[in-house]
Structure formats: C-alpha cells, structure tokens
C-alpha positions in Angstrom: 177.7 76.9 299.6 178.4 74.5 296.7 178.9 76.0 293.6 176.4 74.3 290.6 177.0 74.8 286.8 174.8 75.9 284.9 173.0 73.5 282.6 171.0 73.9 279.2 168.1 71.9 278.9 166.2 71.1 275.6 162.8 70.2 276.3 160.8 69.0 272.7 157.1 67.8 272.1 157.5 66.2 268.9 154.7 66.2 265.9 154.9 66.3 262.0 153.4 69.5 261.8 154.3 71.5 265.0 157.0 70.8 267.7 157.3 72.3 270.9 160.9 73.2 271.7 161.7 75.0 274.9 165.4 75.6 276.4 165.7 76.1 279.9 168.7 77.2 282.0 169.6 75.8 285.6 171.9 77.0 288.0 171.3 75.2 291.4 167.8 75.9 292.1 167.4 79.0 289.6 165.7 77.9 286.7 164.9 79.8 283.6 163.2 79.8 280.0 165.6 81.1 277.8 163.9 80.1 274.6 160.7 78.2 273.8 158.2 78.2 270.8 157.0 75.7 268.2 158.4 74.6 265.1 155.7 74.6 262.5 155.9 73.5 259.2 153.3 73.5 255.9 151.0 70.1 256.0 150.9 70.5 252.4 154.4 70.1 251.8 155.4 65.7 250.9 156.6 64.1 254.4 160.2 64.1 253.4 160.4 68.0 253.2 158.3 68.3 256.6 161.1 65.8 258.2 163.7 68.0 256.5 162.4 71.0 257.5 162.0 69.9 261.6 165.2 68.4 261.7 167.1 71.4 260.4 165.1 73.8 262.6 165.6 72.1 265.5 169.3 71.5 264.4 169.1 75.7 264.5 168.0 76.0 268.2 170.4 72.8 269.7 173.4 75.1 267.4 172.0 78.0 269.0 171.6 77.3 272.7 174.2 74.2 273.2 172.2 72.1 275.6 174.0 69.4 277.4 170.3 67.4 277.5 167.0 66.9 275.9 164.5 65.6 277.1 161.5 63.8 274.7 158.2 63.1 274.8 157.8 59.6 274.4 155.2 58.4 271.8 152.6 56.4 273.3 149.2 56.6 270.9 147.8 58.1 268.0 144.6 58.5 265.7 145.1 55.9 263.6 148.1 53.6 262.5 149.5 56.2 259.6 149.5 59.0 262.3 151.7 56.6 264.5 153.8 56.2 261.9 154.8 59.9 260.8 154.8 60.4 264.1 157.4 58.0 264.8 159.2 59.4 262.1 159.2 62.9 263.2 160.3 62.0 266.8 163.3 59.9 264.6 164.6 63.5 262.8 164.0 65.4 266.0 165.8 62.8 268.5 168.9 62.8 265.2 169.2 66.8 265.5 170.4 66.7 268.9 171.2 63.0 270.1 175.0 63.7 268.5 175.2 66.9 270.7 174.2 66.0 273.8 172.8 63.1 276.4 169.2 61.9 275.6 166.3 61.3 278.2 162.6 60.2 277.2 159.5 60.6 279.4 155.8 59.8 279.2 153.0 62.1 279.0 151.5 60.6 282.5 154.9 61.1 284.2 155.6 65.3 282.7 152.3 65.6 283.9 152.8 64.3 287.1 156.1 66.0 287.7 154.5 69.8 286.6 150.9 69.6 287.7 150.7 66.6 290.2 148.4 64.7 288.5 148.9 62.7 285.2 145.6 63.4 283.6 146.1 67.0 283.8 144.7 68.8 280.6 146.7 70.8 278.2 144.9 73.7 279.5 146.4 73.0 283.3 149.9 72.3 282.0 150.1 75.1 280.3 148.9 77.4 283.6 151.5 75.5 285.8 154.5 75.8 283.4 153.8 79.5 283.3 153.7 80.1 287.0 157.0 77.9 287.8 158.9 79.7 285.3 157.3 83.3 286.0 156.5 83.7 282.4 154.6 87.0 281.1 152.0 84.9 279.6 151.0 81.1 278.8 152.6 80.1 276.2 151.4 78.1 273.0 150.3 74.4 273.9 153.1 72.5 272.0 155.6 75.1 273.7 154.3 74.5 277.3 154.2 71.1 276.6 157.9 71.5 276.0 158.4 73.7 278.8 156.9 70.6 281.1 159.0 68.1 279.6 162.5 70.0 280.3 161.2 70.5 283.8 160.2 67.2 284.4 163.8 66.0 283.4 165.6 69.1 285.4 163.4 67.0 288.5 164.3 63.8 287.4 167.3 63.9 286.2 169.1 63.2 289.4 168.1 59.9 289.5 168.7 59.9 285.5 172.4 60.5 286.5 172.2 58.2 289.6 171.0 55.5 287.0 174.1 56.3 284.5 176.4 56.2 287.2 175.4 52.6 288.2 175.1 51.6 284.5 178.8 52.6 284.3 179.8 50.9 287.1 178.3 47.5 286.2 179.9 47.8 282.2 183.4 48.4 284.1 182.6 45.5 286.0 182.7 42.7 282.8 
C-alpha cells in the first residue's frame, strides 16, 4: 500500500462583500472539510477597507490551516463594468494572502461545476446538495462556502494533471 501525505487544500470563491473559503484535508482517497465559511465584510465600509479587511481574514485562515494549494475561482462576468472591476480587485487581495504561502491553481465556474455535479450549468442550489453529500457534511452549507467547498474539490480531482503539467513545464525550462 503506498503511503500518501496528507495535503491542505484552500478552496476560495472570491467577492467584495462575501468570500467563500473552505479548507479541505486529503490523505489518499480520504478527504475532509476541516474548515469552511464565508468572509463577509460591511458594504458600507470605502473599498480600500473591504480589500483590507478580506485580505487580512483570509491571511487568518491560510496562517491557520497552512495549505500547500488554493484553488480560485476564476472571474469570468459581472453586472456591469464597476462590478468587474472590484471584483477583480478582491480576487487581487485574496490571490496576495495566500499566493506567497503556497502553489496557486484557477478554475472556471463551468469546469467546478462539472467536476462536483457533472454538469456545468448546475445551480447554486445543486452544488451546494452535492458538496454536502461528497464530504458527508451535517448540513448544506452557505452558498459562497459550498461554492468553495466545490472549487477545492475540483482541484483535489484535477490536480494530478495540474502536477503532471508542472512537471513538464519544469522539464522544458531545464531544457534552454
């Protein structure tokens, strides 16, 4: 039997006024929630403070739970061009709390959803049932958590080809 390390896995959903975080632990096929919720902060409060405030709580959890990878949702449309932008800007602080600690993967809404449910027009709703029934959870858990939940687990699925990819990447830089 081959012996697997264990792995910490930082799933985040980002936003300006809630983020999904959710930590999961691997060992071989064992896989765990060891922490998830949602990082919420005031919409009142100027956009510096709310960037302030994400990064330094997400800062708190990556501290906390040392994952070796996160895993982001990538930004692919919004309500209106400010939206994009402060949205952009939040994924910036959140990506900065944890790229210095540990190895960076991004992933589309269409592909979490296709990794977790099957089908990459799933609702919120249907992620949310799924993530709770993979990880055995007591009860479905907030939408911005769940959707950080589905995000770590996509990467836990992909993330042998992710290291398959690095290793190659490697490979060709030690060629030149």
């Amino acid at each position: 039997m081959t012996d697997h390390p264990v792995r910490r896995i930082l799933g985040v959903d980002p936003g300006s006024r809630a983020a999904g975080y959710a930590v999961l632990e691997a060992h071989g096929s064992r896989v765990r929630a060891i922490d998830y919720g949602v990082i919420r902060v005031p919409a009142d409060l100027p956009l510096a403070q709310r960037l302030s405030r994400l990064y330094a709580q997400l800062v708190k959890i990556v501290e906390r739970h040392e994952p070796s990878e996160m895993a982001i949702e990538e930004v692919f449309a919004a309500h209106n061009v400010r939206s994009a932008l402060v949205l952009g800007q939040a994924r910036g602080v959140l990506l900065l709390a944890a790229a210095d600690r540990c190895a960076v993967y991004e992933y589309s809404a269409r592909t979490v959803k296709k990794a977790v449910v099957g089908y990459g027009q799933a609702d919120k709703h249907q992620v949310a049932q799924m993530v709770k029934m993979l990880l055995g959870l007591p009860k479905t858990p907030a939408h911005d958590a769940a959707d950080a939940l589905a995000i770590a687990l996509c990467h836990l699925h992909s993330s042998r080809m992710n290291r398959q990819i690095d290793a190659a990447a490697r490979a060709v830089g030690a060629r030149r």
